[in-house]
C-alpha positions as CSV (number, residue, x, y, z in Angstrom):
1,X,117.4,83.4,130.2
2,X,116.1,80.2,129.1
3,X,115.2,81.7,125.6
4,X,118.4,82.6,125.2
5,X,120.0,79.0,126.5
6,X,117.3,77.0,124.3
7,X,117.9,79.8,121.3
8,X,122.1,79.1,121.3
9,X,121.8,75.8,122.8
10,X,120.4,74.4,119.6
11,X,121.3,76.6,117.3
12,X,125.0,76.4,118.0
13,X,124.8,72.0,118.3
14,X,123.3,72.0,114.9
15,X,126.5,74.6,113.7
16,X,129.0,72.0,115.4
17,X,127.2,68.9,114.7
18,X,126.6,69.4,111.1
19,X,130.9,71.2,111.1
20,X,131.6,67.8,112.7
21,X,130.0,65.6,110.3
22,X,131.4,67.2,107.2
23,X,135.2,67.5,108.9
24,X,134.6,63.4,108.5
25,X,133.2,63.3,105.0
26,X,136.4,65.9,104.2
27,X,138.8,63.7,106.1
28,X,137.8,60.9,104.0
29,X,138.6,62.5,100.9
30,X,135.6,64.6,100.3
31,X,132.0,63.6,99.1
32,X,130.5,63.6,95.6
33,X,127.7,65.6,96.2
34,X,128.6,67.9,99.2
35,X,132.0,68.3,97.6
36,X,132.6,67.6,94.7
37,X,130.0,69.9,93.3
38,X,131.8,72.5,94.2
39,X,135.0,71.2,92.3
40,X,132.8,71.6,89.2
41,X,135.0,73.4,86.9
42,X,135.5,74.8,83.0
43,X,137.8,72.2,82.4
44,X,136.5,71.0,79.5
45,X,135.4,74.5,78.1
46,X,132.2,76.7,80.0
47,X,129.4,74.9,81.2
48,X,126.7,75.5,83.8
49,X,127.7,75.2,87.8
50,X,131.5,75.8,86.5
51,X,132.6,79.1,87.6
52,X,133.6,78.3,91.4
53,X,135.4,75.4,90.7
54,X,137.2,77.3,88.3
55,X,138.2,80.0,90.8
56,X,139.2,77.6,93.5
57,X,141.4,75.5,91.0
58,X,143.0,79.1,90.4
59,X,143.7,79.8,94.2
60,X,143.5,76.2,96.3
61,X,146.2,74.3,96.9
62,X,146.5,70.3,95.6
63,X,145.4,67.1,97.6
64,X,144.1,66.7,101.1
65,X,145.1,70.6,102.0
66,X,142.4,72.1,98.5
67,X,139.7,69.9,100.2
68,X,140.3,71.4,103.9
69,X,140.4,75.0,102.0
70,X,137.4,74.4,100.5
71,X,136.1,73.0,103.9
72,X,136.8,76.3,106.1
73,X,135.2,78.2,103.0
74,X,131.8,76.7,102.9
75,X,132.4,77.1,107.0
76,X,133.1,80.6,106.9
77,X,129.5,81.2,104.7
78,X,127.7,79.5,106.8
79,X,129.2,81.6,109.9
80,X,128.3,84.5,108.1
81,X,124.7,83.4,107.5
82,X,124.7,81.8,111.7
83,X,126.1,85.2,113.0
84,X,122.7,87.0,110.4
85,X,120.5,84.4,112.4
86,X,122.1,85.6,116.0
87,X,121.9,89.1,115.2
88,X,118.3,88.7,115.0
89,X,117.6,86.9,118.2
90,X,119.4,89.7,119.7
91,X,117.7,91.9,118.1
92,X,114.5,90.7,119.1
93,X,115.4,89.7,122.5
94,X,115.2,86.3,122.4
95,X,111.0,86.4,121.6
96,X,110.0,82.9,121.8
97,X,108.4,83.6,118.0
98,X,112.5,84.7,116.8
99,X,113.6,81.7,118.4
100,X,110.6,79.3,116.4
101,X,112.0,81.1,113.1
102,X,115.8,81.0,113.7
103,X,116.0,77.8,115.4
104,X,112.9,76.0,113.1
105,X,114.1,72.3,112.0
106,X,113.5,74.1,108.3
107,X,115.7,77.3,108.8
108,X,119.2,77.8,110.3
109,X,119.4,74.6,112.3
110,X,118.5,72.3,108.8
111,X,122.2,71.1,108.2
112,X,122.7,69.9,111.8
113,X,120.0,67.6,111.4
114,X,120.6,65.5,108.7
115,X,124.5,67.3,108.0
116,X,124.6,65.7,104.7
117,X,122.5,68.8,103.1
118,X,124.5,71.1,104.4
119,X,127.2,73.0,103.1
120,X,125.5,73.0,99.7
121,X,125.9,75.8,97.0
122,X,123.0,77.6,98.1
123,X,124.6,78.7,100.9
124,X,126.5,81.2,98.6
125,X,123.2,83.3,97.7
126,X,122.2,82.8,101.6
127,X,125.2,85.2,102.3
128,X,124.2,87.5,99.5
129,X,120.7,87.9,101.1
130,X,122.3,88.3,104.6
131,X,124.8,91.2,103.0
132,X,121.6,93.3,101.9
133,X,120.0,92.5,105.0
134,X,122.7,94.3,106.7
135,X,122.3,97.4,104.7
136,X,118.4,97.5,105.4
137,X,119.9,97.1,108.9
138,X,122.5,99.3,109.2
139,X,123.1,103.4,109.6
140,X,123.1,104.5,106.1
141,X,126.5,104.9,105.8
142,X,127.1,105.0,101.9
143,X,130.2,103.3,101.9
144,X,129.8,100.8,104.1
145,X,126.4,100.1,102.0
146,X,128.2,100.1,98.5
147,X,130.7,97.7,99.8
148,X,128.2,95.6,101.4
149,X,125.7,95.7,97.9
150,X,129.0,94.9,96.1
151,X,129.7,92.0,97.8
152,X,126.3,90.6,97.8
153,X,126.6,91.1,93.7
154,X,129.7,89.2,94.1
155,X,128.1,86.6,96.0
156,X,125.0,86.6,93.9
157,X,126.6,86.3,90.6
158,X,129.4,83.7,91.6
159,X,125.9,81.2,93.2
160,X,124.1,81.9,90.1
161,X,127.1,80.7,87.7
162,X,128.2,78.3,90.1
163,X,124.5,76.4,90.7
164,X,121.8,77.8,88.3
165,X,119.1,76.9,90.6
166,X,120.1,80.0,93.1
167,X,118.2,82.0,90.5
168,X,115.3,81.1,92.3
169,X,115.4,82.8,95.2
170,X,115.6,86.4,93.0
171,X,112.3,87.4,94.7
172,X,113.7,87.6,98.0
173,X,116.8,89.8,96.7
174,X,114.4,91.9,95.0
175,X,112.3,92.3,97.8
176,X,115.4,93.5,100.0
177,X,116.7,95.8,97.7
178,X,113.7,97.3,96.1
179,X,110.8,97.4,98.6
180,X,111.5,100.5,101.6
181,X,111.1,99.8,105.3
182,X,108.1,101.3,107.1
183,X,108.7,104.0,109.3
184,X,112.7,104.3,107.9
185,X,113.2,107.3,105.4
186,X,116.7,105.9,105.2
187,X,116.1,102.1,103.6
188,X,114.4,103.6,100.3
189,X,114.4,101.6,97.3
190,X,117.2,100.8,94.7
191,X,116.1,100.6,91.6
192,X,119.3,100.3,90.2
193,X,120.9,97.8,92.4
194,X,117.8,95.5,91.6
195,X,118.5,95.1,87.4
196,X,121.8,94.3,88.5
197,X,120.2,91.6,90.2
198,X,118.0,90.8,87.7
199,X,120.7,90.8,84.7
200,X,122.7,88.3,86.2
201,X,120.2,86.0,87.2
202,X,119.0,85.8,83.3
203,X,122.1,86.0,81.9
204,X,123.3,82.9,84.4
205,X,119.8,80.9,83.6
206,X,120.4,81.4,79.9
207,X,124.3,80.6,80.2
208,X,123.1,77.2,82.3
209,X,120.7,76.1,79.8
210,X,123.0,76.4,76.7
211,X,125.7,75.2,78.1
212,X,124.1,72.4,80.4
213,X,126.5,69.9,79.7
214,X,127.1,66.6,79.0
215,X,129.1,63.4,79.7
216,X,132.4,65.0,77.9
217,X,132.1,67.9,80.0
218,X,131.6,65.9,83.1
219,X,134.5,63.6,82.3
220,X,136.9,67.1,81.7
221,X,136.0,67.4,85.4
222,X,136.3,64.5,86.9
223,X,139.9,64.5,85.5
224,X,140.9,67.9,86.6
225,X,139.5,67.1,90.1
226,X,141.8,63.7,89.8
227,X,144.9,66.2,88.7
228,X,144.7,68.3,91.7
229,X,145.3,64.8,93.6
230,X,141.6,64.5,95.0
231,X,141.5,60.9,94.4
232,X,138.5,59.3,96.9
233,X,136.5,56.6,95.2
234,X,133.6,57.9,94.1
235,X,134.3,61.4,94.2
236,X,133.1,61.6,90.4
237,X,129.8,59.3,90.6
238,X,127.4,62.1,92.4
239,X,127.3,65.7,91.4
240,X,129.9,65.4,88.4
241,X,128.1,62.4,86.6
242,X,125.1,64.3,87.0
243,X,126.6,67.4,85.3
244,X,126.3,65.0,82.1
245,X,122.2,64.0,82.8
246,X,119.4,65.8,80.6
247,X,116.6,67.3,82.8
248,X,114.6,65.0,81.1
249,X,116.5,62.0,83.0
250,X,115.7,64.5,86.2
251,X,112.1,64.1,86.0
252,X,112.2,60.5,85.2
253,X,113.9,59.8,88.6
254,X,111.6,61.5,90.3
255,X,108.6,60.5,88.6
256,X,109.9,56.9,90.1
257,X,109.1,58.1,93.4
258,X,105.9,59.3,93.5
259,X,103.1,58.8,94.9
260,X,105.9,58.5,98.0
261,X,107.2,61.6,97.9
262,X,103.4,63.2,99.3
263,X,104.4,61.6,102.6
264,X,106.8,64.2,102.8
265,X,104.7,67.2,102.1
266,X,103.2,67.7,105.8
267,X,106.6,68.4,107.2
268,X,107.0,70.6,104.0
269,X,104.4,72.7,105.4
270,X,105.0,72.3,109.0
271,X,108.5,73.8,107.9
272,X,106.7,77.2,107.1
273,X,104.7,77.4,110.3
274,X,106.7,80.0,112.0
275,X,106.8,82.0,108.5
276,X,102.6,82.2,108.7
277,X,102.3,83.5,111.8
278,X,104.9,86.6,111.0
279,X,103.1,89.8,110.6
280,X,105.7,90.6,107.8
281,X,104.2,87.8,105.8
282,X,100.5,89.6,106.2
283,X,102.0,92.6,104.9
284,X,104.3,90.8,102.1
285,X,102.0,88.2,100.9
286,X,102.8,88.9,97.3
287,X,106.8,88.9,97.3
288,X,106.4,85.5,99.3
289,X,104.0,84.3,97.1
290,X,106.8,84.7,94.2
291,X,109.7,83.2,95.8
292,X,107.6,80.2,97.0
293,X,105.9,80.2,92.9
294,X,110.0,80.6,91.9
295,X,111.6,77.4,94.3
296,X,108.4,75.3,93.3
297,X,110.0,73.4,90.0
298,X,113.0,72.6,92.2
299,X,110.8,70.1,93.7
300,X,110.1,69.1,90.1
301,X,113.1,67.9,89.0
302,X,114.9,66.9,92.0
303,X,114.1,64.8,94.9
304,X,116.1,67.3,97.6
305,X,113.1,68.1,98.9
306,X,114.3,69.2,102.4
307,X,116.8,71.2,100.7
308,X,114.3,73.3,98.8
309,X,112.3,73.8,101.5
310,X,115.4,75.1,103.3
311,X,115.6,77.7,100.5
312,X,112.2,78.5,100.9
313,X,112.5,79.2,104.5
314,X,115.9,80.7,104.4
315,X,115.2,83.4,101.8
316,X,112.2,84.3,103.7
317,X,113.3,84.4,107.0
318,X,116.4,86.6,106.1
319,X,114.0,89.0,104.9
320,X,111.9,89.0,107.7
321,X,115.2,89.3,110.4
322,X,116.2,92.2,107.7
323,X,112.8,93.9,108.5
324,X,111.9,96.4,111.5
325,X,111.5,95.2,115.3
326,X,108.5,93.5,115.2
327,X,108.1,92.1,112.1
328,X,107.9,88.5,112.8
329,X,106.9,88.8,116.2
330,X,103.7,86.4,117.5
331,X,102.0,86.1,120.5
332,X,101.0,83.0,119.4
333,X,104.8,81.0,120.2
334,X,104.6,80.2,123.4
335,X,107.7,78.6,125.5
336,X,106.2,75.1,124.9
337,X,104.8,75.5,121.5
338,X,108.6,76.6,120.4
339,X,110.8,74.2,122.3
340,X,108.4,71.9,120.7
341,X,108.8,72.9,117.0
342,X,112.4,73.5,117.6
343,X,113.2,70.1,118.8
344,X,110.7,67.2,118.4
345,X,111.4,67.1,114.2
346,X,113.5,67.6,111.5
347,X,113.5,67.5,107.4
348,X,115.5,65.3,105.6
349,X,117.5,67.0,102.6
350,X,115.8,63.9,100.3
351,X,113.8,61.9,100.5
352,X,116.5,58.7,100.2
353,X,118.8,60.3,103.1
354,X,116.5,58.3,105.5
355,X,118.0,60.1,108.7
356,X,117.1,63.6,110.8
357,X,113.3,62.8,111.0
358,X,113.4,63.6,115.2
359,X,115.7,66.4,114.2
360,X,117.3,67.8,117.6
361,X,116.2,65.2,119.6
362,X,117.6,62.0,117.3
363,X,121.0,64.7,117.3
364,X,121.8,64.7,120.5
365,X,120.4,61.0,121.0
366,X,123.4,59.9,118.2
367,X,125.7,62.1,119.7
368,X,125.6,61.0,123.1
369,X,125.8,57.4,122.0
370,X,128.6,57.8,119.9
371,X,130.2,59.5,123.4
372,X,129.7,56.6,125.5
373,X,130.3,54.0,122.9
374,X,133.1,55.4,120.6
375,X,130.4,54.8,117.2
């Protein structure tokens, strides 16, 4: 009983806590990185990170009512990807090594600690890895499966066009749709299903990089976002502006930053712990060897390092929960040793958001401060 308290304790606080803090930032009028990245949009003919924004513009109403659309949307995903996470524990009963993985300040509960990095566009390929975790998962029903891989594709291709940088985590979609389960005859692989993967994922990372953009572009957007009556100061300066930057600019800024950004690297690596100690990672070594080689230039040429580590352990943990019973079981994750990597830390998205460092335990602190004080 406790695992199970201490499991959906946390895990659902960091879903309401991070909800919360965006309803705010959406209330507000929206905010230019967590929002208005998403408003990204063809406006001014096709460039990279385009393609959602263009379909919501097609579909959302104007003014304060598009931004709560897009609000219960990027909810919704990340409900999906919560309710992939709570499957699991069930699945494993609670094991204090499911709740380390599930619960880890690096994994599902990331957005509740600092909310700010939450509800980003990588939470569109998330659900595409959760949809083909299903159909590892599920009875081998062939419709249900073709409606579940077609969805994932759907999911796939609109992240890749929408934020180039999903591309990234294609080793972890090829591992769930091209590597068989042990001891199932009925999760073989799918050959096919994984050069659909693979076409859009080059055909997206060549689209992004000749049609990166530039300050016109970014200026087409910022005006179409300002026609459909989202007008909050500043709503233009984050994600938009930086639609016009070369990757050279990229590295610059974060070649300002080092030799800081190494103090971030041990909670990095203490964000992978409950990864190492999986026996799926033993037996997997070289597909998680890929996708960590594939998410390393993120950390290259932008300074979200939390975030890319949330990638990292994301992608990996869906695969593991999309595995057999068992497979990232330890005896090693004790009641203590997970309550205390659950709660006593957190990763900050970047390394300038300067909040979520006590992760759980800061949280709750805020939140029961703002309760008794009104703040």
């Amino acid at each position: 009983m406790t695992r199970v308290v201490v499991a959906l304790g946390v895990l659902g606080f960091s879903f309401w806590r991070a909800a919360d803090a965006y309803a705010s930032v959406i209330a507000r009028g929206g905010g230019d990185h967590q929002t208005a990245d998403w408003l990204i949009s063809y406006a001014g003919g096709f460039v990279r990170r385009g393609l959602f924004g263009e379909a919501f513009w097609a579909v959302a109403p104007t003014g304060q009512a598009g931004l709560w659309a897009l609000y219960w949307f990027q909810v919704a995903c990340w409900a999906v990807v919560v309710a992939f996470g709570v499957q699991y524990l069930v699945r494993e009963k609670f094991s204090w090594a499911s709740v380390a993985l599930v619960c880890g300040p690096a994994a599902w509960c990331f957005p509740g600690w600092d909310p700010a990095g939450g509800f980003r566009k990588e939470i569109l390929v998330f659900v595409a890895l959760c949809l083909l975790g299903w159909v590892r998962l599920g009875p081998g029903r062939r419709l249900r499966d073709a409606l579940l891989t077609g969805l994932a594709l759907l999911f796939y291709a609109l992240a890749v066009f929408s934020w180039e940088a999903s591309a990234v985590l294609l080793p972890a979609v090829l591992w769930l749709v091209l590597v068989g389960e042990r001891g199932r005859t009925d999760v073989p692989g799918r050959p096919g299903v994984g050069v659909a993967f693979l076409a859009i994922s080059v055909v997206g990372v060549v689209a992004s990089a000749l049609a990166h953009g530039d300050a016109a572009a970014a200026a087409a957007s910022c005006e179409a976002i300002r026609a459909h009556g989202f007008e909050a100061p500043g709503l233009c300066n984050g994600a938009v502006r930086w639609l016009g930057l070369s990757t050279d600019a990229s590295l610059r800024s974060v070649a300002t930053y080092w030799p800081r950004l190494l103090a971030v690297v041990p909670l990095l690596v203490l964000g992978t712990v409950a990864l190492w100690t999986t026996p799926w990672l033993r037996r997997n070594a070289g597909w998680a060897a890929a996708t960590t080689i594939a998410v390393l230039p993120l950390f290259v040429i932008a300074l979200d390092y939390g975030r890319w580590t949330h990638m990292l352990v994301m992608a990996l943990a869906i695969c593991v929960a999309s595995s057999v019973r068992g497979a990232g079981e330890s005896k090693q994750w004790t009641a203590v040793a997970a309550c205390v990597y659950v709660m006593a830390w957190g990763v900050p998205h970047s390394l300038n958001a300067g909040v979520g460092w006590l992760g759980f335990l800061q949280a709750s602190g805020q939140s029961v401060i703002a309760r008794l004080w009104g703040g």
